[in-house]
Z-matrix of the N, CA and C atoms (Angstrom, degrees):
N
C 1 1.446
C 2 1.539 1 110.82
N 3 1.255 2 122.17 1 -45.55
C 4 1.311 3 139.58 2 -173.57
C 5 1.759 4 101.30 3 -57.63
N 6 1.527 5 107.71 4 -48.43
C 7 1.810 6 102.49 5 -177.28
C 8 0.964 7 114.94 6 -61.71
N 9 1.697 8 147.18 7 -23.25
C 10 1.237 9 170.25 8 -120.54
C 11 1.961 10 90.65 9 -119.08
N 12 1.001 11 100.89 10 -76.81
C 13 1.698 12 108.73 11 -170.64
C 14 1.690 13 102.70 12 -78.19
N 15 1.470 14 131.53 13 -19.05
C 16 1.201 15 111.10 14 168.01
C 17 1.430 16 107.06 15 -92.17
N 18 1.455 17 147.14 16 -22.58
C 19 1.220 18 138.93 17 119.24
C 20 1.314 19 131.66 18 9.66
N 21 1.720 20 101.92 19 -77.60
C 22 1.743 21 99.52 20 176.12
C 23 1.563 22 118.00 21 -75.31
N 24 1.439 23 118.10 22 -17.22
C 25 1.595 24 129.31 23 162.16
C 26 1.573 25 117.19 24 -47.63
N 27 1.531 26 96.99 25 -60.28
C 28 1.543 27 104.20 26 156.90
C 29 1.671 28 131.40 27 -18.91
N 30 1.511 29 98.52 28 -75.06
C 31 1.059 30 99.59 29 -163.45
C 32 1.300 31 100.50 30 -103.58
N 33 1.461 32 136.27 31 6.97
C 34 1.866 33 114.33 32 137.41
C 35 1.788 34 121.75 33 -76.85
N 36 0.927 35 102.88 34 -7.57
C 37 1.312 36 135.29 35 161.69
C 38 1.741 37 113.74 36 -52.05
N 39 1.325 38 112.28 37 -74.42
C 40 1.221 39 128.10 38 160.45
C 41 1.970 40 124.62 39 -78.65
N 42 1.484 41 94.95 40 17.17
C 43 1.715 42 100.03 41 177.10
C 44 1.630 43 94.75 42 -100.21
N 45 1.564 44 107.79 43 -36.16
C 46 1.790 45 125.42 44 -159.44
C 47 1.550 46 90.00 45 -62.93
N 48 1.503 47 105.90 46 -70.24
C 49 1.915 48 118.17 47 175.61
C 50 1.534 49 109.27 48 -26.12
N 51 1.129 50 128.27 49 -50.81
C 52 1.422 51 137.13 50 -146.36
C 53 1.308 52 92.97 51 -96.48
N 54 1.236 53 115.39 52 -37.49
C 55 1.648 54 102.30 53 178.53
C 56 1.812 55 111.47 54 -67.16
N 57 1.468 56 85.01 55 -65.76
C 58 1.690 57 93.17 56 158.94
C 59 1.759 58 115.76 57 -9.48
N 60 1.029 59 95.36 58 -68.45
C 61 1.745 60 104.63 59 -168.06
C 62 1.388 61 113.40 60 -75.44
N 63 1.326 62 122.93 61 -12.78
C 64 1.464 63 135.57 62 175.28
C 65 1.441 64 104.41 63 -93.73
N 66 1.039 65 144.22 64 -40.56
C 67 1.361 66 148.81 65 175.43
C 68 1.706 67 115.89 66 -74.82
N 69 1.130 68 108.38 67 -23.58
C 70 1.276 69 127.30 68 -172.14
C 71 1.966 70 106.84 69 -92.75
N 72 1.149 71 95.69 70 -45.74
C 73 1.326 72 100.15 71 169.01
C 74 1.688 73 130.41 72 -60.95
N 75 1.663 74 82.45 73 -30.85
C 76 2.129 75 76.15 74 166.02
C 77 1.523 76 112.75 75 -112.58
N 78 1.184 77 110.93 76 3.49
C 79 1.718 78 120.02 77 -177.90
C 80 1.821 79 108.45 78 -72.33
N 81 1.776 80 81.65 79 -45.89
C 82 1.571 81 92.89 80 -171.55
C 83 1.706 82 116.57 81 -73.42
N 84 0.955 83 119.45 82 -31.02
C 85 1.628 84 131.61 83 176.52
C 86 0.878 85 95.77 84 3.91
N 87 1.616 86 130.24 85 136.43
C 88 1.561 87 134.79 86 126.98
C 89 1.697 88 104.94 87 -129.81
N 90 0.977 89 112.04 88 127.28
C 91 1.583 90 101.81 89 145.61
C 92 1.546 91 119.04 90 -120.72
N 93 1.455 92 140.46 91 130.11
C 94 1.148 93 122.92 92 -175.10
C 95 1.831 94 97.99 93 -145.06
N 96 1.644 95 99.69 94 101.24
C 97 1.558 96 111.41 95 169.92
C 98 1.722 97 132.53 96 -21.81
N 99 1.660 98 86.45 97 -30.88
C 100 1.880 99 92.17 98 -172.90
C 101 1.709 100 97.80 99 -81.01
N 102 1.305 101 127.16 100 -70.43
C 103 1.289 102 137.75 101 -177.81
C 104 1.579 103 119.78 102 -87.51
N 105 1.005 104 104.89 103 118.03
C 106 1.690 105 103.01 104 -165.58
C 107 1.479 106 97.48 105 -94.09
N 108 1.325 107 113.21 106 -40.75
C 109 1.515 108 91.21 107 166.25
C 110 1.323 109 145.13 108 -53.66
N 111 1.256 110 109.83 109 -9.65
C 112 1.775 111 114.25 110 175.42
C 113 1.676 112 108.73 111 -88.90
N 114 1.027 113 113.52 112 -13.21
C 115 1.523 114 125.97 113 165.59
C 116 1.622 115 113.32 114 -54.22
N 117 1.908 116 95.98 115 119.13
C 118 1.532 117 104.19 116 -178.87
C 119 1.416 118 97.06 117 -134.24
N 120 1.431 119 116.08 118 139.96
C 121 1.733 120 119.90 119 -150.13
C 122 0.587 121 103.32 120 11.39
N 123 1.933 122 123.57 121 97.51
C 124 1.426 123 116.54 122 148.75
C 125 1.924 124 79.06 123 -117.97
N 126 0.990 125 120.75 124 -172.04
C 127 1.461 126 146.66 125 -165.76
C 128 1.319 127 135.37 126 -135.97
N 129 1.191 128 81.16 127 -59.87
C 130 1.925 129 120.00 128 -162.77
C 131 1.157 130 126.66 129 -129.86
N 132 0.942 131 153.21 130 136.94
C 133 1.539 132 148.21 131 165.34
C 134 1.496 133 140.11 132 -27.32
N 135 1.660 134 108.69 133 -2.99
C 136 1.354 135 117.20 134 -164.44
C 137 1.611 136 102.88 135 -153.28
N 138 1.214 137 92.63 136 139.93
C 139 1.842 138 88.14 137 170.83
C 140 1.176 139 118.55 138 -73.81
N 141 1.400 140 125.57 139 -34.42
C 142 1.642 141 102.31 140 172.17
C 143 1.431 142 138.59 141 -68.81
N 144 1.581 143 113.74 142 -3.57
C 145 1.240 144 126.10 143 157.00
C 146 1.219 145 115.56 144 -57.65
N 147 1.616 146 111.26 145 -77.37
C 148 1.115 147 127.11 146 165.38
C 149 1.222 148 122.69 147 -2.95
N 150 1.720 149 105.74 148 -65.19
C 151 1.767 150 103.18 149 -145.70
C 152 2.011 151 78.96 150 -80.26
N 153 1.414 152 114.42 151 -27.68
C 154 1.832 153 116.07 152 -179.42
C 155 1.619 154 91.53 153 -31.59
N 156 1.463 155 103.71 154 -79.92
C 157 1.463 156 126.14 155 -165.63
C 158 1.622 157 108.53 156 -42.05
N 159 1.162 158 129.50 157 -22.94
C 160 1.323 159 120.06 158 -159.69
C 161 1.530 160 105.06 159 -113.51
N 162 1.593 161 99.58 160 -23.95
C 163 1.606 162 94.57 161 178.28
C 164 1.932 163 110.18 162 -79.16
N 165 1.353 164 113.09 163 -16.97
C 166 1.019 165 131.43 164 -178.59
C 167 1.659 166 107.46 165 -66.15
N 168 1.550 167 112.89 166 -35.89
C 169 1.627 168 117.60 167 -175.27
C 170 1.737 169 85.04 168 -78.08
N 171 1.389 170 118.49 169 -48.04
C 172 1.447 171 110.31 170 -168.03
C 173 1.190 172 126.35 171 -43.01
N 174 1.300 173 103.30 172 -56.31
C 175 1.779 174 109.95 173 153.62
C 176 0.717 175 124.14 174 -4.74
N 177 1.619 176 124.12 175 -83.35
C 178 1.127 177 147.81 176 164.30
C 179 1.389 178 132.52 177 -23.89
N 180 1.001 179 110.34 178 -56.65
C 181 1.552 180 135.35 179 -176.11
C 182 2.141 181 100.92 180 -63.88
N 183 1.610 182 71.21 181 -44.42
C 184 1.982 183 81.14 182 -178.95
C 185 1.464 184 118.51 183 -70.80
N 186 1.485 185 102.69 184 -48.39
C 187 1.813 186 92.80 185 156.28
C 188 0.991 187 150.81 186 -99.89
N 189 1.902 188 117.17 187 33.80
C 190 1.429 189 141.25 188 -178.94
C 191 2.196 190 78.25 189 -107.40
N 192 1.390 191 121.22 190 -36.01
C 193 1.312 192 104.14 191 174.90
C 194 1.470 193 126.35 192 -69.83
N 195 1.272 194 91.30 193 -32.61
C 196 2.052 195 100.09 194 -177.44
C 197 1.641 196 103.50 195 -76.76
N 198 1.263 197 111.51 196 -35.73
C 199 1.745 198 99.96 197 174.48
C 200 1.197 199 125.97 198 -88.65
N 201 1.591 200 112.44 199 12.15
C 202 1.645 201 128.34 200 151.27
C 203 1.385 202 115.17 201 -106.36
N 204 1.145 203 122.50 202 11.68
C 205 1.064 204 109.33 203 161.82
C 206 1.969 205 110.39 204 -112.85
N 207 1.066 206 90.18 205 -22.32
C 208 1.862 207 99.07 206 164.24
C 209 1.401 208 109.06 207 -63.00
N 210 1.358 209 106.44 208 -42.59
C 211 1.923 210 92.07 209 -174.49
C 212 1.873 211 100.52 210 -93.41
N 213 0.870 212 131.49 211 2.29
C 214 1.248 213 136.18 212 145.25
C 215 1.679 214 119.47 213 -57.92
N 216 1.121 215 110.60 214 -36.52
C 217 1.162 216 112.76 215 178.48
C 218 1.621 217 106.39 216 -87.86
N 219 1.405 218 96.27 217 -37.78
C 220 1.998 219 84.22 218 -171.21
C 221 1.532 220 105.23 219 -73.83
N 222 1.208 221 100.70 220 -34.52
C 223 1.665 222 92.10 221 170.67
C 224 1.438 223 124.74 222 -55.50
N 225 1.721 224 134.86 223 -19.99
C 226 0.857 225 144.95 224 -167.14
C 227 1.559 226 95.53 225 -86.52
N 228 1.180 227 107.65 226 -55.98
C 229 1.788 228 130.05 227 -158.28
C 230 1.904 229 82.83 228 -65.18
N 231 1.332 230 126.26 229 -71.05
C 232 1.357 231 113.17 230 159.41
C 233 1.183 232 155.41 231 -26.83
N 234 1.431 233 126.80 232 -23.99
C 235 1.171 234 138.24 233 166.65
C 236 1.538 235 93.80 234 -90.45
N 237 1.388 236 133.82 235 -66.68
C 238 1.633 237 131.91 236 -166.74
C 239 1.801 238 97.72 237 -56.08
N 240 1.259 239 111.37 238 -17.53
C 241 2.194 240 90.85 239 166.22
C 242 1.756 241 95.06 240 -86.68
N 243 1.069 242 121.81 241 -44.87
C 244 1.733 243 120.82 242 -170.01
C 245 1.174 244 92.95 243 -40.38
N 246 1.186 245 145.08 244 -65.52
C 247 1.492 246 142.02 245 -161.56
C 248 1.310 247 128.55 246 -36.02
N 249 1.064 248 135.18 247 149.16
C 250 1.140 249 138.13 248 171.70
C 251 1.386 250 113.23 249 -77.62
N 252 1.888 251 115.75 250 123.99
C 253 1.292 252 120.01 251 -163.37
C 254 1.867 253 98.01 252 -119.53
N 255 1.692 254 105.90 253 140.37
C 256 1.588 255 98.77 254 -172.78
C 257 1.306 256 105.41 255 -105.28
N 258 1.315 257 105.13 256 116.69
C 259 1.919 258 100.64 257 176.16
C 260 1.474 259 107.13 258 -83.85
N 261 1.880 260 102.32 259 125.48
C 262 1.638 261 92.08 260 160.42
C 263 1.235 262 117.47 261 -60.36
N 264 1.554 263 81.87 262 176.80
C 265 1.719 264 105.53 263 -151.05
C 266 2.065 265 73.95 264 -103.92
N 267 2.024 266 98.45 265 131.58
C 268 2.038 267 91.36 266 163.77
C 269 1.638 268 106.94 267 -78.02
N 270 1.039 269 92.04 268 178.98
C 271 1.549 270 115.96 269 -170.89
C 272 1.974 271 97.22 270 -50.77
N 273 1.454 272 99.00 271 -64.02
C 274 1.490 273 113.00 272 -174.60
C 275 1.411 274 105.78 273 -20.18
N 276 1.325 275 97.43 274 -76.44
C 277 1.714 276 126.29 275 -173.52
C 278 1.816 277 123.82 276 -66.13
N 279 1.779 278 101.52 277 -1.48
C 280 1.412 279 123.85 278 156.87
C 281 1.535 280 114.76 279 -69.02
N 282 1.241 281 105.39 280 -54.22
C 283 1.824 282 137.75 281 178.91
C 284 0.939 283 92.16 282 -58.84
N 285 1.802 284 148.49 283 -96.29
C 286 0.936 285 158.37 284 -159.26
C 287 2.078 286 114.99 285 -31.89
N 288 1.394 287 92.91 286 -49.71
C 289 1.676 288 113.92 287 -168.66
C 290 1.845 289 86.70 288 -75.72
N 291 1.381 290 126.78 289 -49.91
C 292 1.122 291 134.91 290 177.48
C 293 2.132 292 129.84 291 -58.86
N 294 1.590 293 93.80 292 -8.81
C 295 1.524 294 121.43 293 -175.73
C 296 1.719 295 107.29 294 -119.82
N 297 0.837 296 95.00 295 -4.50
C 298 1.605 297 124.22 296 -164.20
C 299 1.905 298 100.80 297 -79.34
């Protein structure tokens, strides 16, 4: 039971990270021609490449999060059928157990 819910922890776990790193990737931007060292994803010579190139990792980042959070869910939706489910007992078969 325990692998099941640290499983789906996991991978909302690794949806939070991924966003992280997608948001972070265009938040952080610098490119600045004079000092190249203060440059964070830059690439290329121009910012409109750049921000091309970076929204393109964002993507990414965004749907390595949405398909951890889908198998987060099926794993959830999976363990709650594994379970053991109690069917009432009908009336008939109340009587019966009760004559019994």
């Amino acid at each position: 039971m325990w692998k099941w819910i640290l499983g789906a922890i996991a991978f909302y776990i690794h949806a939070g990270f991924e966003i992280y790193k997608g948001i972070d990737r265009v938040e952080s931007y610098s490119y600045d021609e004079t000092y190249e060292e203060l440059n964070k994803y830059a690439y290329v010579g121009g910012d409109a490449y750049n921000y091309i190139i970076n929204s393109n990792i964002l993507t990414g980042h965004f749907m390595l999060a949405g398909s951890s959070i889908v198998a987060g869910a099926i794993i959830q939706t999976i363990k709650k059928s594994n379970e053991k489910k109690e069917i009432p007992m009908t009336v008939t078969a109340q009587k019966e157990e009760l004559n019994a």
